[in-house]
C-alpha positions as CSV (number, residue, x, y, z in Angstrom):
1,X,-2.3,8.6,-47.6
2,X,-3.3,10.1,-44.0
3,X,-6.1,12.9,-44.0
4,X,-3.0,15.3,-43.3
5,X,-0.7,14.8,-45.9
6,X,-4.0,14.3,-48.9
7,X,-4.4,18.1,-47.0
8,X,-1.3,19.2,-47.4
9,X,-1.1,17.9,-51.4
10,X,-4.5,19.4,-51.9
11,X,-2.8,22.3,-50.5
12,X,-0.7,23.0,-53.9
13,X,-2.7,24.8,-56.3
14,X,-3.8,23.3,-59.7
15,X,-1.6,26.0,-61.4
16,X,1.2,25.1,-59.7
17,X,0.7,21.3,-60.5
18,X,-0.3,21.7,-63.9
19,X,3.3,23.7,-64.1
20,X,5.0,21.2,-62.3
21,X,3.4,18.1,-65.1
22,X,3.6,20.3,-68.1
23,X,7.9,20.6,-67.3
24,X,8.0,16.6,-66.3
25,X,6.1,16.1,-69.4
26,X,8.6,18.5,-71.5
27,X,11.8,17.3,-70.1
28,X,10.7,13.6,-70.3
29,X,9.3,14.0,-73.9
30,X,12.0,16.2,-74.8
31,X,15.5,15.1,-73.0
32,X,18.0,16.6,-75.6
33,X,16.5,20.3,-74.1
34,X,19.4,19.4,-71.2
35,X,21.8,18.5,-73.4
36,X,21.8,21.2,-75.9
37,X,21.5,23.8,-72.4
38,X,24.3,22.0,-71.5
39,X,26.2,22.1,-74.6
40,X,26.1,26.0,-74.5
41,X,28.7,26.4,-72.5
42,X,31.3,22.9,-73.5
43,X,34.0,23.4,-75.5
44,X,35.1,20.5,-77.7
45,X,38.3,19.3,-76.0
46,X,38.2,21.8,-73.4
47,X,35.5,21.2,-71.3
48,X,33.1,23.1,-69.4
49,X,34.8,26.1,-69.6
50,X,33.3,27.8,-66.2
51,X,34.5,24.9,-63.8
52,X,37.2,25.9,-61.7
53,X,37.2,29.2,-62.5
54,X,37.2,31.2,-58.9
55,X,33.6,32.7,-59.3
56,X,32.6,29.4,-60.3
57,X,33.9,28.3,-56.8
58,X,33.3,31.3,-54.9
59,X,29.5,31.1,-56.2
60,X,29.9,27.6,-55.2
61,X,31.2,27.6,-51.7
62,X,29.3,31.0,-50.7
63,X,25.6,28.5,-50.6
64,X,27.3,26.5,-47.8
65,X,28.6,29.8,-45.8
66,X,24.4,31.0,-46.8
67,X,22.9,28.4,-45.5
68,X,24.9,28.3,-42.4
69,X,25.0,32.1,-41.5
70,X,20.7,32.2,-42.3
71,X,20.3,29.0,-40.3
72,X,22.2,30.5,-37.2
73,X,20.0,33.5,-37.5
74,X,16.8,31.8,-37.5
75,X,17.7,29.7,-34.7
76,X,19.2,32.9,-32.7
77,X,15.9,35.1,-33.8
78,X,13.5,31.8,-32.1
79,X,15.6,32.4,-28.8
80,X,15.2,35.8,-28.7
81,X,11.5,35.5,-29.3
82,X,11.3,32.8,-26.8
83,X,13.0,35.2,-24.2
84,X,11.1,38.3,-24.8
85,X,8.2,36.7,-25.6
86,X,8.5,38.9,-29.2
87,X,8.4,37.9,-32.5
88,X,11.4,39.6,-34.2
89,X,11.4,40.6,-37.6
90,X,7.5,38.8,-37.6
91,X,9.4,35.2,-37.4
92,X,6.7,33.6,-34.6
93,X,8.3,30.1,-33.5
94,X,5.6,27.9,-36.0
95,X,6.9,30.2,-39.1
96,X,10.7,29.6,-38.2
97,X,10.0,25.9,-37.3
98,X,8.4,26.0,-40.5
99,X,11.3,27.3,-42.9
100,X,13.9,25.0,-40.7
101,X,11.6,21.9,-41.5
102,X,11.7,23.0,-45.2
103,X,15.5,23.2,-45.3
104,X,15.9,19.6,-43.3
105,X,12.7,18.4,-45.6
106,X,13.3,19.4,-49.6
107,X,16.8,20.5,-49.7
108,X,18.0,17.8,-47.0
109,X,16.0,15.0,-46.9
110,X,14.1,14.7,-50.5
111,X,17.0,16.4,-52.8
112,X,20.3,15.2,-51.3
113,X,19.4,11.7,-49.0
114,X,16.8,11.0,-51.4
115,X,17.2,11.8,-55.5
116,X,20.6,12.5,-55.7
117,X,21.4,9.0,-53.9
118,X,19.0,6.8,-55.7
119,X,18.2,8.5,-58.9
120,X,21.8,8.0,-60.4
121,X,21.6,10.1,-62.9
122,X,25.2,11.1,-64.4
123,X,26.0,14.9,-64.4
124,X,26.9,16.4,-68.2
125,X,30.4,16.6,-67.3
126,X,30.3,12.2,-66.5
127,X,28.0,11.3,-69.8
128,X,29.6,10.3,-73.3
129,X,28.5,13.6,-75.2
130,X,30.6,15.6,-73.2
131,X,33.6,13.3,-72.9
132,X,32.4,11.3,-70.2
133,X,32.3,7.7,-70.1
134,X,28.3,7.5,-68.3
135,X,25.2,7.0,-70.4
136,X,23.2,10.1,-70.2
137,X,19.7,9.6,-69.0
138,X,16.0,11.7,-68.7
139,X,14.9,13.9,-65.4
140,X,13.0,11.3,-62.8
141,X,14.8,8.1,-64.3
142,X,15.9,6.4,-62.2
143,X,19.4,5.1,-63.7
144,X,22.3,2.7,-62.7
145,X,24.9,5.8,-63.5
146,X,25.5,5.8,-60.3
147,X,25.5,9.5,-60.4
148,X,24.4,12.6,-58.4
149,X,22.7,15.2,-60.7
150,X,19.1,15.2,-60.5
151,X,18.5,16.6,-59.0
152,X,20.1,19.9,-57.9
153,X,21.0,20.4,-53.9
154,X,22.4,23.9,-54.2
155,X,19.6,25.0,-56.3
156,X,17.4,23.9,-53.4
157,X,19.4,25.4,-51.5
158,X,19.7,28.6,-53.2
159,X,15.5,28.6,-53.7
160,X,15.3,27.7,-49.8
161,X,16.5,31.1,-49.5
162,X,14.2,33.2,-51.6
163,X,11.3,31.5,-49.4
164,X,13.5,33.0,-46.2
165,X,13.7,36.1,-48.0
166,X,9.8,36.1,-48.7
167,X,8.5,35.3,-45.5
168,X,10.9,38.2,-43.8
169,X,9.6,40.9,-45.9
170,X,6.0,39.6,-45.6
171,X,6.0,39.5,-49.1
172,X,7.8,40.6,-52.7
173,X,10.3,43.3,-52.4
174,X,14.5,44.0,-52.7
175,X,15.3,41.0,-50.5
176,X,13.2,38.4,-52.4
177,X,14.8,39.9,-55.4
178,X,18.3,39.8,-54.2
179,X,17.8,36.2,-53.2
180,X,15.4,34.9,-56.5
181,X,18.6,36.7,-58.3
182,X,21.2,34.7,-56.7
183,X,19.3,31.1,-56.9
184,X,18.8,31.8,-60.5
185,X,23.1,32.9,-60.9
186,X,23.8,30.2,-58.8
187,X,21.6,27.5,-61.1
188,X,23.3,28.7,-64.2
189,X,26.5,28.3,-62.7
190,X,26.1,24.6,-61.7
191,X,25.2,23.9,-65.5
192,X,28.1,25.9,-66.7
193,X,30.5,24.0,-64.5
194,X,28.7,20.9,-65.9
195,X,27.9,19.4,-62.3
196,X,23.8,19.9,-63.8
197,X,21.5,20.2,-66.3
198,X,18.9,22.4,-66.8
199,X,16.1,19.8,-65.3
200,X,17.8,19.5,-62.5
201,X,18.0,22.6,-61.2
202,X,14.4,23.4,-62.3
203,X,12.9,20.5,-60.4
204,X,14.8,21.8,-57.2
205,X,12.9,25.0,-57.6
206,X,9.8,23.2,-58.2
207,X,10.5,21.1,-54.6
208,X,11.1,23.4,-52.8
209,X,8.2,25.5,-54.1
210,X,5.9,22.8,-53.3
211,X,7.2,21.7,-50.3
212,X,6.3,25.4,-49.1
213,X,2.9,25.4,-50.0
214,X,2.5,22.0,-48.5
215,X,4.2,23.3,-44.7
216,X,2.4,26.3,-45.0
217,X,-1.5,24.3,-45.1
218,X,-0.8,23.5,-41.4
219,X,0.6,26.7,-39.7
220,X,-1.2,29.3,-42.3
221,X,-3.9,27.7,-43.9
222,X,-5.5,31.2,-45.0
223,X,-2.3,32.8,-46.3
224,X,-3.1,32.4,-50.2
225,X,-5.6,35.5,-49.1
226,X,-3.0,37.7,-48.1
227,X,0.3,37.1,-49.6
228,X,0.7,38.0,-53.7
229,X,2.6,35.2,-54.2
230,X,0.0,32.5,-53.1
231,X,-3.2,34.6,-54.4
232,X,-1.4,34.4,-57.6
233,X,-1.5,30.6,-57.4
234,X,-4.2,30.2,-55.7
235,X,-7.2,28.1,-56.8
């Protein structure tokens, strides 16, 4: 490991990690926690009765249309910076290149081209105990299901903006809520529909959390001082 990245893991703070082993160690130990979440909202002979609903797909669809509308803005708020030599809404270039590497990085790269791809774990609406035909298998195992559920790219996604949120209020307030409300909504949804389990959508949280702190050792290395969020964490 290069002096940067041991910097950047060192970078996490030992509650974080010791939050971060004690749920591997849980869901690991303890697998049937997903399947009785999950089992909360099957219906013997039904289904999952939230998929296909239209707020199950509006909720669904509106993370793309998120993503796309936020990205746009970050990108148009680092030209007009660059223009007027500004830093609208306190978005500097380093802090917006930051929270575009963190979408390409956790929710792109590690969630979607990496776990979902070669984990294979099946979602709860492919495994045998909810009238699938896969073999249901543990959080961070990797399987030959050849599924896509661990572990969750819209909760990512949806936590991806609650960092957005953070960093353009400089810190807690209604937008952080309005977005930490919607990841959560939108992470109960994907287990209704039975597309994930509980693990999955936690360990996207925990990701992207990470993957934060790590980014934010290189442009902001003093931040934990500052921001209640970090100094919460902090070491």
């Amino acid at each position: 490991m290069s002096n940067r990245a041991a910097f950047a893991v060192s970078a996490i703070p030992r509650f974080v990690w010791l939050w971060f082993l004690s749920f591997t160690c849980i869901v690991l130990t303890f697998p049937q926690i997903d399947l009785w979440t999950s089992s909360l909202f099957f219906t013997p002979g039904v289904g999952f009765d939230a998929k296909g609903l239209w707020w199950e797909r509006i909720i669904f669809h509106s993370t793309g249309l998120l993503l796309a509308v936020v990205t746009i803005g970050l990108f148009g708020t680092w030209s007009y910076n660059r223009l007027r030599h500004k830093s609208l809404l306190g978005l500097d270039s380093r802090k917006i290149g930051m929270l575009i590497g963190l979408l390409i990085l956790v929710p792109g790269l590690l969630v979607n081209v990496g776990l979902k791809a070669h984990i294979g774990r099946a979602r709860p609406i492919q495994v045998e105990q909810f009238g699938g035909e896969a073999q249901f298998t543990p959080a961070f195992i990797p399987s030959e299901e050849k599924g896509c559920s661990f572990s969750s790219g819209h909760a990512a996604a949806g936590f991806w903006l609650v960092v957005v949120a953070f960093d353009l209020s400089g810190g807690f307030g209604g937008w952080v809520c309005v977005a930490l409300l919607y990841a959560v909504v939108l992470s109960v949804v994907r287990i209704a529909a039975g597309a994930h389990f509980l693990s999955d959508v936690v360990a996207s949280a925990f990701f992207v959390w990470m993957g934060w702190l790590m980014l934010l050792s290189f442009i902001e290395p003093n931040r934990a001082e500052t921001e209640p969020l970090l100094a919460l964490t902090a070491r």
